[in-house]
VOKEPA-97339 format. One record per residue (C-alpha): x, y, z. Coordinates in steps of 0.25 Angstrom, whole numbers, plus 5000, padded with zeros to 4 digits. Example, Ala and Ser with C-alpha at 12.3 -4.5 7.8 and 13.67 -1.06 7.14 Angstrom:
504949825031;505549965029;
***
This chain:
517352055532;518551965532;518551965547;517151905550;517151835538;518451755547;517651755559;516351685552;517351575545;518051565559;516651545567;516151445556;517251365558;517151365574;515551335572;516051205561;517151155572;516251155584;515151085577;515950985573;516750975586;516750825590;516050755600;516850765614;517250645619;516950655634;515750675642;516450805648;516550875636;515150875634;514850965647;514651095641;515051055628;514751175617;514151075606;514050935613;513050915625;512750765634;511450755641;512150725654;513050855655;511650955654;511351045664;510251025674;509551135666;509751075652;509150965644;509250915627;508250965619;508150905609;508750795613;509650775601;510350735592;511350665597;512850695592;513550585598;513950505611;515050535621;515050395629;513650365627;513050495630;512450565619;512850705612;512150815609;512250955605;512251055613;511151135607;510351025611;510351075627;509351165632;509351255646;508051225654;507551335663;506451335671;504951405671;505551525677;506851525670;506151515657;505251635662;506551715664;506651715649;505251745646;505051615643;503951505650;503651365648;502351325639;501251255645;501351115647;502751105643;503550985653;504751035658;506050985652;506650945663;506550945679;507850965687;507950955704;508151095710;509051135720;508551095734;508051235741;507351255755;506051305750;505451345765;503751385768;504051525764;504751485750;503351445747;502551545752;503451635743;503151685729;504051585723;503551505712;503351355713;504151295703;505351375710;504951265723;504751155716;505951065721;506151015703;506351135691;505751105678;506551165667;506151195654;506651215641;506651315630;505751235621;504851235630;504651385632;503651505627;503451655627;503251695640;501751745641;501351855651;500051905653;499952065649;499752195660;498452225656;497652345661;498952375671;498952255678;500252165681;499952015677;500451955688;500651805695;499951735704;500851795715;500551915710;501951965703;502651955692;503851855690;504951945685;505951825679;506351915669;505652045660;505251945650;504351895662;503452035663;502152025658;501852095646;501552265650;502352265663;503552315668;504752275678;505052405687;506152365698;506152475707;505952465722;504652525729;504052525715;502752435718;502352565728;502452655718;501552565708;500552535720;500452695723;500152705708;499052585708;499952535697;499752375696;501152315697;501752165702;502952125710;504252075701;504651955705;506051915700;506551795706;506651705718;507751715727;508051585737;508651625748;508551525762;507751435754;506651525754;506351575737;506051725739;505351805726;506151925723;505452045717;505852145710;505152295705;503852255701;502752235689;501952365681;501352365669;502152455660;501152565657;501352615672;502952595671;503252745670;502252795680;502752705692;504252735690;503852885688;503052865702;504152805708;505252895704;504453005710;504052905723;505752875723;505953015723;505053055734;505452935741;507152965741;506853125746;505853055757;507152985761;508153075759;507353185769;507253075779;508653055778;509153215780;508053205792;508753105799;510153165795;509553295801;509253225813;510453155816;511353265814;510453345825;510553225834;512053235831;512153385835;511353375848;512253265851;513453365849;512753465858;512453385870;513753325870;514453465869;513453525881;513653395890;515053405888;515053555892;513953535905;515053415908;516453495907;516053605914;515753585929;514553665935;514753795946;514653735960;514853605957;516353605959;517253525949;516953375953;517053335940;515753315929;514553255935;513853165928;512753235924;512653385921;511153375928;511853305941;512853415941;512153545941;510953475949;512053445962;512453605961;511253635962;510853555973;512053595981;511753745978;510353715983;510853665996;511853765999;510753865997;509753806006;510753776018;511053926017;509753986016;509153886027;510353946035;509854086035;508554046035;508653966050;509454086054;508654206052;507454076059;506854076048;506053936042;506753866031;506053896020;506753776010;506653656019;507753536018;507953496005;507553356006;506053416012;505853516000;505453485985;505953565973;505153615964;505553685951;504653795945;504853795929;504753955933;505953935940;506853845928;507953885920;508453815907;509653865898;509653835885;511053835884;511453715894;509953655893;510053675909;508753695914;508753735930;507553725940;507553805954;506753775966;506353885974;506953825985;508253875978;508753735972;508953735955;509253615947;509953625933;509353505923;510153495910;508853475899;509353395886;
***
């Protein structure tokens, strides 16, 4: 009891000595000062009201308290707070923007037009009401002429509606012919070009529990959607992967190990080239001898010279081994050719 009863004496006294702290005697004290304030060291967004009384003079300005500044905030900054201007109030004061580069597609945008306009008009707190929505009646959003709602702030929500921010929510509630309005939050000014930016969206508060319980279960369906897509296309790239270690391996056996009759010239390029050349050379070999029986027993030559006779391959007459995906065709002339199939 001792204690606080020091600390009350001790802030009484602090309280006594600032309020009878002396008038400064330069203008640079009065920048900021805690208790003293001239009219020519406010702010761009501060103004007297009232105007008065008057303290003193520092070198012919006059001295006021501090308590007599105000902070001025615009319509929109005022709704922020849950606050808006009456009607037919004049604003306190009007200050110069900052120059921005507003191009043709700033004004077609959903930006308001006082955020155009090349002056602000601020307003002070006196001049200031309850902030008066229309009610959600029957289910229906109130919305604005652009059909939203401005979301300054959650004093700014119309009276029976809710703020949901979830993403892909305005699906859910069209599905469920719930009425509901885009959330616009704010501007963002980027190139010169004022962008709204929106955020969740508007319900009334009766269907709050029924559109995040159909979105869960959408969300849910939604991520097991995904995550099947995503084991299919793993599935996928790891067959891919594997077929790629298997035709490298069988490439690199057909290439290390020379076919018979084709001596040991070294790898052809191809494995096709390679087994069609043996072939071709068996072919010939074969012809020259039996064309040699043939004239000498005075016999007709029943396979005439190659470049007179055309091959044809009979699928009755085709081979294919499932090991070396060879598959070889035979003429009846006697020739075969080995194609390598992938």
């Amino acid at each position: 009891m001792e204690l606080a009863a020091t600390n009350d004496s001790e802030d009484m006294e602090l309280q006594t000595r600032a309020l009878t702290e002396p008038l400064p005697t330069s203008q640079q004290a009065y920048k900021d000062h805690h208790l003293y304030a001239l009219e020519k060291w406010l702010h761009k967004n501060q103004i007297l009201h009232p105007k008065g009384p008057v303290l003193g003079f520092c070198k012919g300005h006059p001295v006021y308290p501090r308590s007599c500044v105000q902070t001025l905030q615009s319509r929109h900054g005022w709704l922020r707070e849950g606050l808006q201007v009456r009607e037919n109030e004049l604003p306190a004061k009007v200050v110069t923007r900052p120059k921005r580069t507003f191009n043709a597609q700033s004004f077609q945008s959903n930006a308001d037009e006082d955020d155009l306009k090349p002056t602000l008009e601020l307003y002070g707190e006196w001049q200031l009401g309850p902030l008066q929505l229309p009610h959600a009646v029957n289910g229906i959003v109130p919305k604005n002429e652009r059909g939203q709602v401005d979301v300054w702030s959650e004093k700014c929500l119309p009276p029976g509606t809710v703020h949901l921010r979830l993403p892909r929510l305005f699906q859910v509630a069209k599905r469920l012919g719930v009425d509901y309005a885009p959330a616009m939050v704010g501007f963002d000014y980027r190139s010169g070009r004022c962008l709204p930016v929106f955020d969740g969206i508007v319900v009334c508060r009766e269907f709050k529990i029924a559109i995040l319980e159909a979105y869960a279960e959408e969300e849910e369906q939604r991520q097991a959607h995904e995550r099947k897509q995503e084991e299919a296309q793993a599935l996928s790239r790891w067959y891919q992967l594997l077929c790629s270690f298997v035709t490298r391996q069988r490439l690199k056996e057909s290439y290390e190990t020379p076919s018979e009759g084709c001596g040991r010239e070294g790898p052809p390029k191809t494995d096709s080239i390679q087994k069609n050349t043996c072939s071709s050379r068996r072919w010939e070999s074969e012809t020259q001898t039996r064309t040699s029986r043939l004239q000498t027993d005075g016999m007709p030559d029943p396979c005439p010279a190659a470049h007179d006779h055309e091959h044809e391959f009979p699928e009755e007459d085709q081979s294919f081994d499932q090991e070396t995906f060879v598959r070889t065709k035979r003429c009846p002339c006697g020739f075969s050719i080995q194609v390598e199939e992938l």
